[in-house]
NUFIVO-142102 format. One line per field, with one value per residue (C-alpha): residue in one letter; residue number from 1; z negated, y, x negated. Coordinates in steps of 0.05 Angstrom, whole numbers. Layout:
N
res <- [a ...] .
n <- [NUM ...] .
up <- [Z ...] .
north <- [Y ...] .
east <- [X ...] .
This chain:
331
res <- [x x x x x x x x x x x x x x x x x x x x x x x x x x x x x x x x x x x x x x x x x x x x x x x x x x x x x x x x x x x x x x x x x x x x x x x x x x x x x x x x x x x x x x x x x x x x x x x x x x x x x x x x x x x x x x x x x x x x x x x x x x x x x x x x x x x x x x x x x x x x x x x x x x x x x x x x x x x x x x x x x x x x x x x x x x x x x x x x x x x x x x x x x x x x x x x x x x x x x x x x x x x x x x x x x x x x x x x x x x x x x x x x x x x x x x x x x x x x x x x x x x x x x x x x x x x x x x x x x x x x x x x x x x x x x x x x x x x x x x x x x x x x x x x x x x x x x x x x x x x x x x x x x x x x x x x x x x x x x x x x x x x x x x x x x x x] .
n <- [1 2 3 4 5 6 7 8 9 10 11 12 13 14 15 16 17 18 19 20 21 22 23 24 25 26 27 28 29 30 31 32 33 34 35 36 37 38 39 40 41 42 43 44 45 46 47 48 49 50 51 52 53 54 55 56 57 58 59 60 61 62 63 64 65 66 67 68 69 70 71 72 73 74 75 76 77 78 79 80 81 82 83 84 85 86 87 88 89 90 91 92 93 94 95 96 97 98 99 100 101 102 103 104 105 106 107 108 109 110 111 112 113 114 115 116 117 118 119 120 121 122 123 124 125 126 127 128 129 130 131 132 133 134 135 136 137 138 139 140 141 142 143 144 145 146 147 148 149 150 151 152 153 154 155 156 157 158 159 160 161 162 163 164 165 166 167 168 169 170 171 172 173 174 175 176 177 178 179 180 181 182 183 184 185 186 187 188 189 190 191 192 193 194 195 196 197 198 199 200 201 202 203 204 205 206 207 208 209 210 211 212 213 214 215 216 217 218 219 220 221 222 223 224 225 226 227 228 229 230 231 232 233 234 235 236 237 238 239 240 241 242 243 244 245 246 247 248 249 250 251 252 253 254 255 256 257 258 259 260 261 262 263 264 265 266 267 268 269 270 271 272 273 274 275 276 277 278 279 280 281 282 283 284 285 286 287 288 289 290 291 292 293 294 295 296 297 298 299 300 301 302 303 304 305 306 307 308 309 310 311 312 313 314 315 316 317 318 319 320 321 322 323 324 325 326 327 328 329 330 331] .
up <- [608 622 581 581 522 526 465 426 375 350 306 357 396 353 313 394 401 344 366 440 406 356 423 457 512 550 516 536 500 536 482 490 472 416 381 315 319 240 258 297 244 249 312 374 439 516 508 571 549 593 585 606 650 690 739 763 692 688 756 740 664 704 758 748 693 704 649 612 550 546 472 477 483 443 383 360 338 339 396 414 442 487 540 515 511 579 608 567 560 625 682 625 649 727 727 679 733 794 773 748 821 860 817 823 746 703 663 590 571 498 489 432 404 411 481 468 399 353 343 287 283 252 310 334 393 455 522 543 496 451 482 442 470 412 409 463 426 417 460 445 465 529 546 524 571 628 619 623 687 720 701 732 787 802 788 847 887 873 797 755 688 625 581 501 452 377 316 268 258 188 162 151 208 215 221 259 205 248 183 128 113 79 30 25 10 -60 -64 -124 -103 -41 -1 24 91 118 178 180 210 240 211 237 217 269 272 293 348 362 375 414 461 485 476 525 580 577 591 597 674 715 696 629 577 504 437 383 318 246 192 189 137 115 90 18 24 59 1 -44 -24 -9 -87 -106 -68 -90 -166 -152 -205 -148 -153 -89 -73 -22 24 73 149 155 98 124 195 165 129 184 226 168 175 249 236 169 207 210 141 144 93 96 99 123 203 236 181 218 208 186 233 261 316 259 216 272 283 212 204 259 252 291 283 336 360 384 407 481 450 403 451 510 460 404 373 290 256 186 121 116 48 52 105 68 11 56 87 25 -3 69 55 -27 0 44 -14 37 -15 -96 -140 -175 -234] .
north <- [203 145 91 15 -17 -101 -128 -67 -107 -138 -116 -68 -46 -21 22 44 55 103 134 147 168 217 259 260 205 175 102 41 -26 -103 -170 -234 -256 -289 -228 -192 -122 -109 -70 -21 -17 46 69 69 44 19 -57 -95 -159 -224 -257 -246 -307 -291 -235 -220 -184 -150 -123 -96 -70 -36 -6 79 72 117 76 2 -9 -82 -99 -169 -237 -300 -305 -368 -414 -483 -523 -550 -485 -493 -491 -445 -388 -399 -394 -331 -289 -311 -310 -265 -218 -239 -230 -160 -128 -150 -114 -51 -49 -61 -4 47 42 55 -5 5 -65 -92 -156 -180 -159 -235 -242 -193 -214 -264 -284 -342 -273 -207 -167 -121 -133 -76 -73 -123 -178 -222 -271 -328 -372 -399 -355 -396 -455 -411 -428 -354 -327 -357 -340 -256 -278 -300 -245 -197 -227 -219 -145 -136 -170 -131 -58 -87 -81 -17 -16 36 8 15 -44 -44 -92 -82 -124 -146 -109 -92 -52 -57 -91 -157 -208 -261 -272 -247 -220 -221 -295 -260 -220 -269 -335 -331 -371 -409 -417 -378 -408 -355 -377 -337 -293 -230 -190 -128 -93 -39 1 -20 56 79 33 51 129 97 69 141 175 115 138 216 204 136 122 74 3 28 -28 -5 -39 -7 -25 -6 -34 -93 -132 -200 -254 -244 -165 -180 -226 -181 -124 -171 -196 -131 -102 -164 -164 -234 -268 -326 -348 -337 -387 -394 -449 -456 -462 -522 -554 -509 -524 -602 -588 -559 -635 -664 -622 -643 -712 -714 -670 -598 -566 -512 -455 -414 -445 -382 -365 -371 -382 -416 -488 -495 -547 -563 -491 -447 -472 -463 -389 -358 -379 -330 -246 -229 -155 -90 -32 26 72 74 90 142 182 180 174 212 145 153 94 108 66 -8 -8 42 2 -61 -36 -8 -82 -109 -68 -85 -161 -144 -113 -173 -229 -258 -242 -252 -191 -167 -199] .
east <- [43 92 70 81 55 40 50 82 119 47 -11 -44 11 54 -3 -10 61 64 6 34 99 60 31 94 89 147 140 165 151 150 152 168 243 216 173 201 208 201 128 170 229 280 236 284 244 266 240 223 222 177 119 45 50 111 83 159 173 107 115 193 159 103 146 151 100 25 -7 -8 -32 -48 -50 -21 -43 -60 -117 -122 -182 -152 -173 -109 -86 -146 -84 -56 -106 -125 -49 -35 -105 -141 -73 -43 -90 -100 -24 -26 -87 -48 16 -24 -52 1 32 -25 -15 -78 -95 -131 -143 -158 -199 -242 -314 -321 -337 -408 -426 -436 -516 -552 -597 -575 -571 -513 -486 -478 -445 -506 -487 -527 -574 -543 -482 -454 -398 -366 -363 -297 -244 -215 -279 -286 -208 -216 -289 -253 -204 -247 -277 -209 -194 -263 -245 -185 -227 -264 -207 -183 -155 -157 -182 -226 -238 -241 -258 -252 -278 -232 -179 -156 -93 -20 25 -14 44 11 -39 -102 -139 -85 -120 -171 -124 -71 -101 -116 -168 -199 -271 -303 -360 -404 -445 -502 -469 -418 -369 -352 -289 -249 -185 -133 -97 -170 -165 -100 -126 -184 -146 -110 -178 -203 -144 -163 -233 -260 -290 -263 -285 -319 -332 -327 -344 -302 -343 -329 -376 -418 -420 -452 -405 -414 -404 -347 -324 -339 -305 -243 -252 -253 -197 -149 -167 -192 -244 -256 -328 -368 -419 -485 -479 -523 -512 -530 -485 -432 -432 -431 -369 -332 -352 -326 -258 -260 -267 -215 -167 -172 -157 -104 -129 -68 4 39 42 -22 -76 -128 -146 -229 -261 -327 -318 -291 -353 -400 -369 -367 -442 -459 -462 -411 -441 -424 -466 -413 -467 -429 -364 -392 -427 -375 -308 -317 -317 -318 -274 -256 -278 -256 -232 -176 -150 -151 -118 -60 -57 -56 5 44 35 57 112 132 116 60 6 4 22 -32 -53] .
């Protein structure tokens, strides 16, 4: 396989990029000039570098390559990178599907377990979707939404493409902050919603996503689950992994939801003052009262699909952030 890899420098890709390297593929990796290379230390790689939104540099990346792996893009939950989101997921990936077909490359795309799930009910969510809406209250949702929509669009045409879409992903490598908030933050009190999450190991992803190119079907949609857990397991185990004695305490939605308007209205409150922690407002607050919970039946019959345990995968993320002085030493 010749491989391009979008977004090989970040959490994903460069788990991917290992991965592709580990079986022997002909990698090559495309960041933007601005993108640290420190998840890909002592590894020597051909680097392409552009930008999602310039479709001249994805078309030169994707030239002579038989595969992309699309790992790249924005996640953020602030709304003033409503803009943002739209310029770099949504054309990101009009631009990414156009140069894969014009290429004849085959496209394995990587989106979000956000655009199927999140429910006020405790329900798993499949290829279907949930029949509430409130995830969009999301501006990342809709964007990986939209996305999606134009991949499609493109496999109507002619492209060659299967579509992923994890839960959270959880290991070592996580510079941008995406789920290090939750190890890193050392909280004093924690305030425990209803609603949950769906976890997964980020290197079983990683192996998905090749799995995916050997034998996914053109213009397959996957959910790539790993456990679902409530809020206050979640909390738990995150207590427990950290050595933290931080109280956890039942709010409910209601009062919850109120406090994010109350954010909204105050200013956004920034939780984390390290790269990207995200800011709690009145969407966050809306969002982490919900069960954001997977069902990878589809992936698990047709992939082989069988993620590992969260908490071994936490523990390694929390010793990569120790090791970088983004997260207190143990007590």
């Amino acid at each position: 396989m010749r491989a391009l890899v979008l977004g090989a420098s970040g959490f994903l890709g460069s788990h991917v990029t290992r991965a592709l390297l580990a079986a022997g593929h002909d990698v090559q990796g495309f960041r933007r000039e601005a993108s640290q290379l420190d998840n890909l230390r002592g590894i020597e790689l051909p680097w392409w570098t552009g930008d999602l939104r310039d479709p001249d540099s994805l078309r030169r990346a994707i030239a002579g390559r038989d595969t992309v792996f699309c790992a790249a893009g924005l996640l953020s939950l602030r709304p003033r990178d409503k803009e943002r989101l739209h310029e770099t997921n949504v054309i990101g990936a009009r631009n990414v599907a156009q140069a894969c077909l014009e290429a004849h490359a085959r496209l394995v795309w990587t989106g979000s377990a956000a655009v199927y799930a999140g429910s006020p009910r405790l329900e798993p969510a499949d290829e279907l979707g949930v029949s509430s809406g409130e995830r969009f209250s999301l501006d990342y949702a809709t964007s990986i939404a939209l996305a999606e929509a134009e991949v499609l669009r493109a496999v109507a045409r002619g492209l060659d493409a299967v579509l992923l879409h994890p839960g959270l992903l959880v290991g070592p490598g996580d510079l941008r902050f995406h789920s290090s908030w939750l190890l890193a933050g050392g909280f004093r009190l924690l305030l425990c919603p209803p609603g949950g999450m769906n976890v997964v190991p980020v290197e079983d992803v990683a192996r998905a996503l090749l799995v995916a190119h050997a034998r996914a079907r053109t213009g397959s949609i996957y959910l790539l689950g790993g456990e679902n857990l409530t809020n206050r397991a979640l909390l738990e185990l995150v207590r427990d992994v950290t050595g933290s004695s931080a109280p956890i305490v039942a709010i409910p939605r209601g009062g919850y939801r109120k406090l994010g308007e109350i954010a909204s209205v105050l200013g956004a409150v920034r939780l984390i003052d390290h790269r990207d922690g995200f800011e709690f407002d009145a969407a966050v607050g809306r969002a982490a009262t919900l069960y954001w919970f997977v069902s990878s039946k589809k992936a698990e019959a047709e992939l082989g699909w069988k993620p590992g345990p969260i908490r071994p995968a936490l523990e390694a993320q929390l010793a990569w952030l120790r090791r970088r002085g983004l997260a207190p030493a143990p007590a």
